[in-house]
N, C-alpha and C positions, 0 to 999 in steps of 0.2 A: 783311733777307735776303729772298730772292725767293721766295714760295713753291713755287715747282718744283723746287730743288734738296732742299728737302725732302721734299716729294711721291716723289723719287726715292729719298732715301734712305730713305723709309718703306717703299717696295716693295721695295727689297731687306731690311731689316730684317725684314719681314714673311715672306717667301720664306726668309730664314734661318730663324728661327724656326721655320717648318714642316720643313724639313730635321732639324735639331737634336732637334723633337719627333719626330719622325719615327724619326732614330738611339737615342733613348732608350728607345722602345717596343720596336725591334727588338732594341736588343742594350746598354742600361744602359750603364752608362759607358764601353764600349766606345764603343756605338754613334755618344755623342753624340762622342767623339775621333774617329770617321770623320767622321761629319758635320758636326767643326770644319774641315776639313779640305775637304770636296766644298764647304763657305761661301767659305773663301777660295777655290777654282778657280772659282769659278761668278763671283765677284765682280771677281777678274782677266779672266777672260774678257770681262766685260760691260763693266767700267772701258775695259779696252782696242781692242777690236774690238767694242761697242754698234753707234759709230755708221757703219761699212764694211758691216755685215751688210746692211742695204736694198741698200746700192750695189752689193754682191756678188749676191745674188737678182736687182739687175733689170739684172746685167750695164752694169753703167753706167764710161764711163772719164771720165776728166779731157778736158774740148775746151777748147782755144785760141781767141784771139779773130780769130787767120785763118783758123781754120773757121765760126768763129759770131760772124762781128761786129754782127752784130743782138741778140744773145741778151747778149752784152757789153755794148755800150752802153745796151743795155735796164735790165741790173740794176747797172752802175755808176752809170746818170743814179739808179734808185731808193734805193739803199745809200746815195749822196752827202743827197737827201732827208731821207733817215732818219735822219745822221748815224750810220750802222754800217759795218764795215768791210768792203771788197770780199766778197764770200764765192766759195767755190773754185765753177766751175760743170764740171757731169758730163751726159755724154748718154748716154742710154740708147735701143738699138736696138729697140724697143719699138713695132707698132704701136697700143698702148692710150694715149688721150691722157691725162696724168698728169702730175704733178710734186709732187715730194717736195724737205722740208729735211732735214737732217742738222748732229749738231756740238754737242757739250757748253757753246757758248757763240758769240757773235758772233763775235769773234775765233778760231776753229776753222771756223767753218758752211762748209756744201758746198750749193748745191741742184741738182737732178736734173731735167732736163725730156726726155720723153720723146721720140722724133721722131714719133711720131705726134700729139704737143700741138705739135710747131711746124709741122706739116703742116696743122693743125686751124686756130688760130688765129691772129687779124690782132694787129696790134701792141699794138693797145688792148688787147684782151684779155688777150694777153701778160706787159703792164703789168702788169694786173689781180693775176693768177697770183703774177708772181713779188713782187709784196707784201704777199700772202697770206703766202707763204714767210716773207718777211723778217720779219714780223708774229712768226712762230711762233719765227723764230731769236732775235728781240729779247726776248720773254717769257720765254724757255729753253725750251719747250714741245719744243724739240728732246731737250733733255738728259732727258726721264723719256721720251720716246718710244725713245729709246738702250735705257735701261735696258729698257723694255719690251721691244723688240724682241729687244736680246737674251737675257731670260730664257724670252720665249714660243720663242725660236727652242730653249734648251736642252731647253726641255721639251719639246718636238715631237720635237727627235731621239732622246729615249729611244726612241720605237718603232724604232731603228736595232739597239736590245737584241733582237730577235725574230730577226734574223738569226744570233743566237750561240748561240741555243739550240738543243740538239738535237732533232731531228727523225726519229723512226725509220720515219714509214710510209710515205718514200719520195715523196711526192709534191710536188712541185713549186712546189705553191701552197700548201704547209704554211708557211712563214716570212710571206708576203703577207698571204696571211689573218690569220694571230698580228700582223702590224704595223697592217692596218686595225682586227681589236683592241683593241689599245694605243692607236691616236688615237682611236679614237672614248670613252676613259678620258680621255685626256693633253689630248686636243683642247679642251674644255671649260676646261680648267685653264687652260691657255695665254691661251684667251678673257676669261677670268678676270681673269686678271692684266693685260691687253692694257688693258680698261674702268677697272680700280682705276687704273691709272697716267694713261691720257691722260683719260677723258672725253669727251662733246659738246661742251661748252658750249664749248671751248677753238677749233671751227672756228667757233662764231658772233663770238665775239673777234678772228681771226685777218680775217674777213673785214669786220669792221668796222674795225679798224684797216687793211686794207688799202684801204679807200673813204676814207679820210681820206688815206690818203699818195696815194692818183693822183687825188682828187676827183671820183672817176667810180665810182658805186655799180655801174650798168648795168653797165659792161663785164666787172665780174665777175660780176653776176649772166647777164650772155651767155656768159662763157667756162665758166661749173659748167655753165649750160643742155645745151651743147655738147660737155664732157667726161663728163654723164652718158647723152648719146646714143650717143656712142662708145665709154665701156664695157660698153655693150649690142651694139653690134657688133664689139666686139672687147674682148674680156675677159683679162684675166690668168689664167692657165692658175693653178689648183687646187693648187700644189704649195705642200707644208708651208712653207718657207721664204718662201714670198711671201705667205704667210697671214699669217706672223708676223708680214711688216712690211708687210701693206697700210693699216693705221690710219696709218702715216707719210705714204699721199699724199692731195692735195687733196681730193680722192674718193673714193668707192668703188670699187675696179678689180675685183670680182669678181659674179660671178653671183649674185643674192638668194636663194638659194634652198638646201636643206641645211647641212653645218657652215658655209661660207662667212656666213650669218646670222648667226654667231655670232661671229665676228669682225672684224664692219660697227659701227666704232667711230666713224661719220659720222650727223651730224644728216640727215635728208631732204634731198636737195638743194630739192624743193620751199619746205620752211620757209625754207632761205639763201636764196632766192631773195627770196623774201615780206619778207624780214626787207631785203635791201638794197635793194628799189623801193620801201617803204617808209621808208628811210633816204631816199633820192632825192626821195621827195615832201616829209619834213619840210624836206630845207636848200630843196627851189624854195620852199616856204613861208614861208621864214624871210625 
């Protein structure tokens, strides 16, 4: 068995567990009967809707290959390569260049390219990218990033609880404040769990596997060059839900700096880089 699926189902076992201890401090065998209860909602939710929650955050729809027949032939000539099956492809209105997989398995995968990554880059690079992806759909790497996404996404929305509570003094930014509050509690958590599930090491895998299926180390080490310049001019806006699932794209789509750090579950693009012109120099060696 593959160790991802495990992986995944360790983080949720683990996330139960805490729930469950959670219910039993608070209210004994009541408690933990609520908290059997919040384990299986939390578990359906994540089983069923894990892997839609990125696509939904980065506003992504399903495109056809008479909209995108470059982006088609692109990742059927790579899939065919790989011997994996077509996977669904989604565009997202996005000027931050980016691209993300999705999909509890090869046979389910979707991946997401942004239009500002096909605005960005030339076909090689392209290449590059989407067998990066394919990399991460073939390992399952998709399927605990599911899971991750959507348990950081349940946790983030607790501070949606601030909004329910009463407030007698009247003013306006009484709820706001009690929610920036709560993530900055919740936030951490989420980050938490985001690192336990997916890891680094999983983007140096991905992009080494992705230099072997296009033979060309470079061009992904030119396409990270270039998607990391671009999310410095154009960054993904700060909001919880895209926090949650920015460990799902190729990159880092967020500003380095406050919580955001804390949810940068990407090796240095620097090091990817080092590590694929380095790959490039052993096979000219060889």
């Amino acid at each position: 068995m593959h160790p991802n699926p495990i992986r995944a189902l360790a983080l949720l076992a683990g996330l139960a567990a805490l729930i469950v201890l959670a219910g039993w401090v608070c209210a004994g065998h009541e408690g933990v009967r609520a908290a059997a209860v919040v384990v299986l909602g939390v578990t359906g939710l994540v089983c069923f809707f894990g892997d839609s929650l990125a696509l939904r955050a980065m506003r992504a729809r399903p495109v056809g290959e008479f909209e995108q027949p470059e982006l088609h032939r692109v990742v059927r000539d790579l899939a065919t390569r790989a011997r994996q099956p077509m996977p669904r492809l989604y565009l997202s209105p996005t000027a931050a260049p980016n691209a993300f997989a999705v999909g509890r398995g090869p046979r389910s995968a979707g991946i997401c390219c942004t239009t500002g990554l096909l605005r960005l880059l030339d076909e090689r690079e392209l290449r590059a990218v989407v067998a990066h992806e394919l990399a991460h759909v073939r390992t399952r790497d998709t399927l605990v990033s599911a899971v991750a996404v959507g348990l950081a996404t349940i946790i983030t929305s607790l501070t949606a609880l601030a909004l329910l509570l009463p407030l007698d003094d009247g003013d306006d930014e009484g709820p706001g404040l009690l929610e920036g509050l709560l993530f900055l509690v919740l936030g951490p958590l989420a980050a938490t769990v985001i690192h336990a599930g997916v890891g680094r090491r999983r983007e140096f895998r991905a992009d080494e596997a992705a230099a072997r299926l296009t033979g060309d180390p470079l061009a992904l080490a030119s396409a990270l060059r270039k998607i990391e310049a671009g999310a410095r001019t154009h960054p993904l806006p700060t909001e919880r839900r895209l926090l949650a699932a920015g460990h799902q794209m190729i990159a880092n789509p967020f500003p380095k700096r406050g919580m955001c750090r804390l949810f940068d579950a990407h090796p240095p693009a620097a090091e990817r880089i080092r590590r694929l012109r380095a790959l490039e120099e052993e096979w000219r060696l060889e």
